[in-house]
N, C-alpha and C positions, 0 to 999 in steps of 0.2 A: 092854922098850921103855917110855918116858915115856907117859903117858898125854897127849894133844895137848891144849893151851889153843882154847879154843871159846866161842862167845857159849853165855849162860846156864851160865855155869861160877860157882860160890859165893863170893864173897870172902870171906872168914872172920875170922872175931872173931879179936883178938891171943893165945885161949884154944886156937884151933882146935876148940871143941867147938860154936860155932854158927855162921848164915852170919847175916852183917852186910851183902852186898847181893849183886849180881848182874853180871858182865861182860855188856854189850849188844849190841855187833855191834863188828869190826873194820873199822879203815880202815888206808891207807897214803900215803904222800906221793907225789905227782905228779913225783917227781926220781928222779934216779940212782940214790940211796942208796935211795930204796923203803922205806923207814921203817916199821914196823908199830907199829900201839899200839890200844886196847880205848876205846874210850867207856862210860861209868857215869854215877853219881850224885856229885859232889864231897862231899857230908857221908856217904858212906859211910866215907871214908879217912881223915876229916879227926882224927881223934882213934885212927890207928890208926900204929903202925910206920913209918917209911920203906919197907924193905920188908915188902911186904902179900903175906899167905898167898891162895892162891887153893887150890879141890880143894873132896873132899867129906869133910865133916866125919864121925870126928874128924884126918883122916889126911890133912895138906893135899899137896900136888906137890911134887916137887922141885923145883919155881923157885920165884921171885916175882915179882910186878908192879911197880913206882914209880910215885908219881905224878909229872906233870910238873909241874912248881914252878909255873906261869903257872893252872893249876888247882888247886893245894891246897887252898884256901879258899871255903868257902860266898859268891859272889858277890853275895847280892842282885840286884836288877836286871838283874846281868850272865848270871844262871842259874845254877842247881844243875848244870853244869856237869863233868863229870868225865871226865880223860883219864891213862892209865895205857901207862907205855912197858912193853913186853917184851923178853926175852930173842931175840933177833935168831935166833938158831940153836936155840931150842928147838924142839921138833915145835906145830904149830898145825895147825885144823880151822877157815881164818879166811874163806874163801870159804861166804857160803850159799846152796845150791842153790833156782834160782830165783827169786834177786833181783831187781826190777826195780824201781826208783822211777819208774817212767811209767804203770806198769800200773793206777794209779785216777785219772788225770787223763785231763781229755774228750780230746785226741790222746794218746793212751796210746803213740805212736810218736816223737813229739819228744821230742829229748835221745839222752845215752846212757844206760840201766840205773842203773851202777854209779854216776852222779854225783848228790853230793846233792841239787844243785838243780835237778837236772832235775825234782823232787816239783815240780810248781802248787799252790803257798799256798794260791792264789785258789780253785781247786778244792777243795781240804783244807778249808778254811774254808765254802764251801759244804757240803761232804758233812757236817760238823760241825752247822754250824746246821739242815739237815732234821733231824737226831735219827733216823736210820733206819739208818744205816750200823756195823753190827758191827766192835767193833776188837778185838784179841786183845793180849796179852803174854804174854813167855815167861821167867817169874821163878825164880830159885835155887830160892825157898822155897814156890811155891803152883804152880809147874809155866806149864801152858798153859791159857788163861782167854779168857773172853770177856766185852764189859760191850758198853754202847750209845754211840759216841758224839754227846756233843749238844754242842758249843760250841767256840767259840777265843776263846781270851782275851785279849786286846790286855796284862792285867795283871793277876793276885791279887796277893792276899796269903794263904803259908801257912805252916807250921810242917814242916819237915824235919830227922827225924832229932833230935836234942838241940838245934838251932837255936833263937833266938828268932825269931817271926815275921817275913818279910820277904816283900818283894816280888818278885815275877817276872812277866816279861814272854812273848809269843810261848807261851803255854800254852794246849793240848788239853784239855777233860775228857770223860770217861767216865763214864756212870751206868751202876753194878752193874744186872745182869738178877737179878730177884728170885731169892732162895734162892742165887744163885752169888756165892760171897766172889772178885772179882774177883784182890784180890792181899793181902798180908799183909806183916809188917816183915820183911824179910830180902829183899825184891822191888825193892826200891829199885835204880835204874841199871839196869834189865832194858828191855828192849826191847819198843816199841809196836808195831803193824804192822798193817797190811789184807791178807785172802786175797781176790784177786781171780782168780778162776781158778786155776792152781797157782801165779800169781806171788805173790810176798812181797815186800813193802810196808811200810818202815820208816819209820815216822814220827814217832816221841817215843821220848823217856829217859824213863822214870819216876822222878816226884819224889815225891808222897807221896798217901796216900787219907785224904778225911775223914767221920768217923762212920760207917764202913762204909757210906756209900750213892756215894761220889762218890771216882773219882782223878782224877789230874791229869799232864801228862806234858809235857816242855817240848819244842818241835817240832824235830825232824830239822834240819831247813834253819838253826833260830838256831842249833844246837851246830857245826852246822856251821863258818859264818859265824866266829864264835867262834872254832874249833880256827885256823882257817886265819888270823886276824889274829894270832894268840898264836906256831902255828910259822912265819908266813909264808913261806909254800909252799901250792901247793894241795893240795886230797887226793881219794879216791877209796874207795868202798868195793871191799871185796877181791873178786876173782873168778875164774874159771877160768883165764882168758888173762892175767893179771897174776902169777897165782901158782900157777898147777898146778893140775892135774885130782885131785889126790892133796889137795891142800888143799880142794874143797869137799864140806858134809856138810849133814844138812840140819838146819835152825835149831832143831826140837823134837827133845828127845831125852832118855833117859832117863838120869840118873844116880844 
């Protein structure tokens, strides 16, 4: 049996001998057709294959991923952005147990779970500026982590990947908690998120860290925003009653 595609799965150098970023979490489209496809980082791909190895290195999967052509390119402004189609009929593990984008906003009952913007910015950006609020990722290459975060960014400026410096907008940061390497190169596209009780709380793609004291993550809701002008259709993140009780797992895991 295939081993299932899953957030925090490797993307892999065109070598297969190291991981070059991270699949973040799945979504699907709000239609008929139910579309499935992986959010990342766009400069993870951008210099790699049409199709991109995923698995654990050195010995990638029997599929591959694509990127979508409306995401190939490191956007500037428009975000490090990255979306990758899948195999439609492969085995996937695309539901994560526990989901909830409501669960760290002040009504933590408005909205549905599964929809991205049912996350409150406004809320996000407060819990951001106290500087008190623990955020986690869960990356290919440095696993599951924790930093502090303190900020939302209306706009940096940073260096991703081989990129020359650019701008971005709608950016999270995190400051490392001393002695803990929050994330490392190969973490890129992995997935931000709050534990607020057992719920999980997705709120940034990771873009990049700098001098080991500080990352940066671009928010949930712009990729969102983003995905859904690019396929126009709406979307949804994956869940039990969407996709089967056989498709959710839970988002840390070992490989």
């Amino acid at each position: 049996m295939s081993k299932p595609l899953r957030a925090g799965l490797p993307i892999l150098t065109s070598t297969a001998i190291d991981v070059e970023g991270t699949l973040a979490i799945f979504i699907h489209t709000k239609d008929a057709k139910k579309t499935h496809y992986v959010l990342t980082a766009a400069h993870v791909y951008k210099d790699l294959d049409k199709d991109i190895k995923v698995g654990v290195p050195p010995i990638p999967y029997p599929t591959t991923v694509t990127a979508v052509a409306a995401f190939h390119t490191v956007g500037g402004l428009e975000g490090d952005i990255g979306l990758v189609d899948v195999d439609q009929k492969y085995a996937r593990l695309c539901a994560i147990k526990g989901l909830d984008t409501r669960a760290a906003n002040k009504d933590p009952k408005e909205g549905d779970p599964y929809d991205p913007f049912a996350l409150d910015e406004g809320d996000l950006e407060d819990l951001a500026n106290a500087k008190k609020t623990k955020v986690r990722k869960f990356g290919a290459k440095s696993g599951d982590t924790q930093a502090t975060l303190t900020g939302y960014l209306d706009e940096i400026t940073l260096q991703v990947g081989h990129e020359k410096p650019m701008k971005f907008t709608n950016v999270l940061e995190a400051t490392w908690d001393k002695g803990i390497a929050f994330a490392e190169p190969g973490d890129s596209g992995c997935l931000w998120y709050l534990k607020v009780g057992s719920a999980i709380v997705p709120v940034g793609i990771h873009l990049a860290s700098v001098d080991g004291k500080k990352s940066y993550a671009t928010m949930i809701t712009h990729c969102a925003e983003r995905i859904e002008a690019n396929l126009k259709v709406g979307i949804q993140f994956c869940s039990e009653a969407s996709c089967g009780k056989a498709c959710v797992a839970d988002l840390v895991w070992d490989n």
